[in-house]
N, C-alpha and C positions, 0 to 999 in steps of 0.2 A: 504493500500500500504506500501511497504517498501523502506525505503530512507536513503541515509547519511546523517548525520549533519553538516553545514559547519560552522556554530558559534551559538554565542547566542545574542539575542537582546538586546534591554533596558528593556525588562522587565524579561529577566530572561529565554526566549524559545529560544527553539531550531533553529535555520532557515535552511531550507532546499527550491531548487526547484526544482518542476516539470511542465515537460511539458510549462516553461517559465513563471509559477504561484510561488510565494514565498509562503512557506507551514510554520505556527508559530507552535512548536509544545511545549508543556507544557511537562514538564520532562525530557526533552531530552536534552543529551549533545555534543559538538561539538565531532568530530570524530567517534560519534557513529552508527552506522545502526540498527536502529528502524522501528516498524510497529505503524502504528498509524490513529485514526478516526477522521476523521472531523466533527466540531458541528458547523462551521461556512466558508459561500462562499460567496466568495468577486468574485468582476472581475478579480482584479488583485494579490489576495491573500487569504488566507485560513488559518484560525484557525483549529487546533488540538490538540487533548488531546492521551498521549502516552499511546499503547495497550503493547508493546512486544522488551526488548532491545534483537536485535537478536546479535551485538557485545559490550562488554561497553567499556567506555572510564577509562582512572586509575583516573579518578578526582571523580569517581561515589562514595557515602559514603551510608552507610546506615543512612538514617533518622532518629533522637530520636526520636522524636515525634510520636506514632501509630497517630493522625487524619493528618500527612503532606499527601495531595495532595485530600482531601477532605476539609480541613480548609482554608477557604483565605488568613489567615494571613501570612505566609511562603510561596516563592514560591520557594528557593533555598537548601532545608535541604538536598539534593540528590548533592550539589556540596560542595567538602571540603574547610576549608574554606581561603586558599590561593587563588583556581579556583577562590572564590568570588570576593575576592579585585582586582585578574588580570582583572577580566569580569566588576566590577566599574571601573577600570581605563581605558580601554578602550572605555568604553563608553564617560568618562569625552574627554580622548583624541577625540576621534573621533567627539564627540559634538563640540570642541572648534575648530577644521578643519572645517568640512561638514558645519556646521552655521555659525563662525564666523571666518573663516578661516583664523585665528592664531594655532599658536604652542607658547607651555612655553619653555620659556629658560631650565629648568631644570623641572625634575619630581619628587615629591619629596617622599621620602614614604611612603606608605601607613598608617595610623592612625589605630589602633586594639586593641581591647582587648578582653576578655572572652566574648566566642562566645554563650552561654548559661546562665539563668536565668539574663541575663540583663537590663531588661523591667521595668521602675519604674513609666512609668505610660502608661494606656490603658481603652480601652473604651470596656464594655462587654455585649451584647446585650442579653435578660432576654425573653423568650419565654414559653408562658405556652402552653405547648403539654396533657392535662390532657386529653382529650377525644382520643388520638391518644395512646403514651405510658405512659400514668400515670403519669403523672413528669410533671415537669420547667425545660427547660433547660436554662443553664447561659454559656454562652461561645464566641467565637466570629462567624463568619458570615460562610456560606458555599462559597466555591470558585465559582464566577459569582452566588450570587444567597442569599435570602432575608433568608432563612432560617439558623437556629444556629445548630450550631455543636453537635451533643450532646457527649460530651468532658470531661472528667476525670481529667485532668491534662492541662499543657502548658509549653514547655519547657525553649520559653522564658522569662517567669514570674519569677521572684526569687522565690526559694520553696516555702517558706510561705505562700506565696499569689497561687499560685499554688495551692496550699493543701488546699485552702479553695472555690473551682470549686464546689466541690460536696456538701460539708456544704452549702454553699449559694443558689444550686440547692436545696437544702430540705428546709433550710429558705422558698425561696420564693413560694414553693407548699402550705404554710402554712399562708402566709400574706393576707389578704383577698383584698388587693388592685394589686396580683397580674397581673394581667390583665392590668393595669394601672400604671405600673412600666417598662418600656420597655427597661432599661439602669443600668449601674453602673459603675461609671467613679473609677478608680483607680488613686490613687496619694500618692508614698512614700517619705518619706523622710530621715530625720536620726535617725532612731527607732522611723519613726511615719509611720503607714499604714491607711491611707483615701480611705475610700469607698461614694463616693458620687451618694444616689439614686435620678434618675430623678422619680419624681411620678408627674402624672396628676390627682390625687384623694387624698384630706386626708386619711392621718394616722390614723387606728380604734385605739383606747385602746389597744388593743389587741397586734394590732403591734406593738403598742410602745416598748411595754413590750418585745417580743420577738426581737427586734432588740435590746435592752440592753441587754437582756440577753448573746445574740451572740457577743456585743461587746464585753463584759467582760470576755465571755468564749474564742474568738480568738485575743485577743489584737487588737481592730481595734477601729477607729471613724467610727461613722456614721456622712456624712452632704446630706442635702437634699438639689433638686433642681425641682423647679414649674415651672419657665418661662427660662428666659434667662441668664447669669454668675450672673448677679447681685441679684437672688433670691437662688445664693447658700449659704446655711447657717449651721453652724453646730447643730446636734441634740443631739449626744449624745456619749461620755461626754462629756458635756461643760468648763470643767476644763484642758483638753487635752493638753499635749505641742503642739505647731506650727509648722506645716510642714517646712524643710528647707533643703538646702545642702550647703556645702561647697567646698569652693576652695582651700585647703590646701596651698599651694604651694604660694599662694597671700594672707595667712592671712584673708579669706573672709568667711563671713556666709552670706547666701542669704534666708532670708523669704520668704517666697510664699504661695496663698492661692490654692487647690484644683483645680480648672479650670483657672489660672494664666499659661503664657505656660512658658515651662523650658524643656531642652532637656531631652528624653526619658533615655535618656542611661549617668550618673552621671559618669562612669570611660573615656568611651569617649568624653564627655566634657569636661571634666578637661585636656583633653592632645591636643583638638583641641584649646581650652583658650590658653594654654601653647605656643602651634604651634603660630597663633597668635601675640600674647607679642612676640614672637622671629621674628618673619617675621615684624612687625610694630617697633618693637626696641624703645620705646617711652622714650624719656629722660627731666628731670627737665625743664621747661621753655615750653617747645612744646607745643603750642596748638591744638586739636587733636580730631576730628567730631568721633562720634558712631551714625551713622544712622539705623534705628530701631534697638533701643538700647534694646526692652524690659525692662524686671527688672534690668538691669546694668549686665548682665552674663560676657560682653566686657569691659564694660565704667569704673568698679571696679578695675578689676586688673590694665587695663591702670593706671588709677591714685593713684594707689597702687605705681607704677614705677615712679611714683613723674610728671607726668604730669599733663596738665590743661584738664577736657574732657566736650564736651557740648555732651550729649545725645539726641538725637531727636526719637519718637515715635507715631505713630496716637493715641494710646489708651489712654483717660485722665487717667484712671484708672491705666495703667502699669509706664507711668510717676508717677505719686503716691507713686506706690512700688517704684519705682529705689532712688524718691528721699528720701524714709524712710529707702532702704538698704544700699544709702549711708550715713545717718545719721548715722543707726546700725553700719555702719564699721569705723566711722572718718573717711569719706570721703567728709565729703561735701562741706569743702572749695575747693576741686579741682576738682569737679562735681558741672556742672548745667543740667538740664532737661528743653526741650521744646517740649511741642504738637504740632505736626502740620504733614499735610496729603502728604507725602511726595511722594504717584503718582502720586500728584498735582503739585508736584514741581517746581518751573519756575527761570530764570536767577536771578528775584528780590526778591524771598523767599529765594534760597540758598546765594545767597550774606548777606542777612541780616542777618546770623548765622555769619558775619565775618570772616576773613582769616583763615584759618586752617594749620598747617602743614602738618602732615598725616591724614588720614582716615580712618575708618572700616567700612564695609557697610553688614551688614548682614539682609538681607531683606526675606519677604516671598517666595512662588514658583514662582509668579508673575516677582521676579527680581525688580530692579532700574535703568530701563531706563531713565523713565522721572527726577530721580536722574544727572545722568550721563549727559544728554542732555544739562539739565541745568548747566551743570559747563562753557560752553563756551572758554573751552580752557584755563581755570583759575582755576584748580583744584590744589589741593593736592601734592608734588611731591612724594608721596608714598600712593597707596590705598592695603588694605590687603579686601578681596569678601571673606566671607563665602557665601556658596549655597548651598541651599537644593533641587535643580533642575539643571543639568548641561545644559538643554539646553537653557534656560534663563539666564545662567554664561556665555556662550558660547555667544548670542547674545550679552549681555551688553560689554563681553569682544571686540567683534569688536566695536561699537562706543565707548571703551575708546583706541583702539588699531588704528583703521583708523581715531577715527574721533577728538580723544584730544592728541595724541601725547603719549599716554605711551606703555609702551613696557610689555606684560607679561613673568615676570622675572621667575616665578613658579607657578606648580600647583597642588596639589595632593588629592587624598580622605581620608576621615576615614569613617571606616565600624559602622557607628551610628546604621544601625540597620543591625544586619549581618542576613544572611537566608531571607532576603528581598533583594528583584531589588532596592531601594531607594537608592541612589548615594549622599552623603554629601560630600562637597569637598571643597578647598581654594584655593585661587590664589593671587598672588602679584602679585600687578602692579608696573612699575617706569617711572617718567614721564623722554622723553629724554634720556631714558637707554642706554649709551653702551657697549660694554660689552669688 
């Protein structure tokens, strides 16, 4: 059938209806008239995948990437990339109505940067097709679907790592554990590239051998990984500088191991850290909550700006790092680190962190409700929400809007991973705000 497009959703499709059915259609953009097949019926809606733009819209680009709309990874390489941030913020906005029906005082602008090779870490799934086309393929997933791409390049990848698709596809034709190698987790740093193999089988001789050889010939580490984060370990070379990035702008170097999390995209962290510090304003004397603090990516700079910061995190392990990154930085007279399971959180855990002045709360997809619940009206009078799901920002934001008295001052996204539907985005709050 053919239909107009009347927007796009959260995940990046086209919405159209018929017949009083909402039709999602993949590839398609608003204002356009497209033909398109259904691969899935619902009662009250239908997925589809686009045959035929019969008008385009001016947002329509051509895709870098030849595997976009066969590959998972990307679902927006076909909208330029202003369309993208207008279609994140509208989501954000519309999240924080329809769910939590607030509005921000102010919107603030979008967060951007180079919309290509920005990817500095990623997960690549290792398939042996030898009895089908002769090969391994190394790449990521097919869209809806367990099968790997067989893939040349990626445009989101910095080249380097890009360029080593196809060398890694002949590596692993030749590992004899390939069968038993189902992964390879990528992890860059500052001129260090980690390749960390999941294997569920030892290492022959053999492979040893030729996984040093490919270090040496592509400047890479090898680490290996048997069970779960704490069986990842390095193989080769063992002599290797340490994965890390920095904060420039705060004077900060952050350690990190391989499967430690740190945000994908290092240009747009740095400016949403930045965004942040300027929206929290943390000054001498303050004392000042970083809830899931991680490795201190927030808690750092904060006390960089001469503040006091308690970091709280669930993972004994990431408290760990935070409290040896603030060591690494001199920071650790004005950082403390405590574990503790913070969707558990209750009136008499968060009190026992002590008075705080301001807050940062940057929590999983999940959100910090049971955060929030527990403040009892006794919170922070300034909380700065990073979110990596607007509609869990959106919920939290109404119980601290209806239900603790603060008023959301601002709100805006940065494009963390652009050519993806993924919506990263911040908001201030002020308790008692007028304006």
């Amino acid at each position: 059938m053919t239909v107009t497009i009347e927007s796009l959703d959260h995940e990046g499709r086209g919405i159209a209806h018929v017949e009083g059915k909402v039709i999602f259609i993949e590839g398609a953009l608003p204002g356009e008239k497209v033909t398109y097949s259904v691969f899935k019926k619902k009662r009250s809606y239908e997925m589809a995948t686009l045959l035929k733009v019969e008008r385009s819209s001016f947002m329509r680009v051509k895709p870098k990437c030849p595997h976009f709309g066969v590959c998972g990874g990307c679902s927006m390489q076909h909208l330029e990339e202003s369309g993208q941030m207008a279609v994140k913020q509208r989501v954000l906005e519309d999240d924080l109505w329809h769910i939590g029906k607030v509005k921000a005082r102010e919107i603030l602008p979008a967060i951007h940067g180079e919309a290509w090779g920005y990817r500095q870490r990623a997960r690549i799934s290792v398939r042996n097709m030898s009895i089908k086309k002769g090969k391994v393929l190394v790449g990521f997933h097919e869209k809806r679907s367990s099968f790997v791409v067989d893939m040349q390049r990626c445009e989101v990848l910095p080249p380097h790592i890009s360029a080593l698709i196809v060398p890694l596809s002949e590596l692993m034709q030749q590992i004899s554990i390939r069968d038993h190698l189902p992964q390879i987790e990528i992890a860059l740093g500052q001129d260090v590239n980690v390749l960390v193999l999941r294997i569920l089988e030892p290492l022959s001789p053999a492979d040893e051998i030729l996984l040093k050889n490919f270090a040496d010939r592509h400047g890479v580490q090898f680490w290996t990984q048997t069970k779960g984060p704490d069986t990842v370990h390095p193989f080769y070379p063992l002599d290797a500088p340490a994965l890390n990035y920095t904060l420039p702008e705060f004077g900060i170097t952050m350690p990190f191991k391989p499967t430690e999390f740190t945000q994908v995209n290092p240009t747009i962290n740095r400016l949403l850290v930045r965004r942040a510090i300027t929206l929290l304003d943390p000054q001498p004397g303050e004392r000042i909550a970083d809830l899931f603090c991680g490795l201190g990516n927030f808690a750092l700079p904060i006390a960089r700006r001469g503040a006091s910061v308690v970091g709280v995190e669930g993972s004994a392990a990431m408290v760990a790092r935070a409290v040896s990154n603030a060591e690494y930085n001199g920071l650790a007279e004005r950082t403390e680190f405590r574990q503790a399971d913070l969707f558990q959180a209750t009136p008499q855990s968060l009190s026992a962190l002590g008075h705080f002045d301001k807050m940062l709360i940057d929590p999983p997809r999940d959100g910090a409700a049971e955060v929030i619940k527990a403040m009892e009206g006794q919170g922070p009078q300034r909380i700065v929400y990073i979110s990596c799901n607007p509609a869990t920002l959106a919920r939290d934001a109404a119980l601290l809007v209806h239900g603790q008295g603060y008023t959301l001052k601002a709100a805006g996204v940065a494009n963390m991973f652009p050519h993806t539907a993924h919506v990263e985005s911040i908001a201030l709050f002020e308790k008692g705000y007028v304006e």
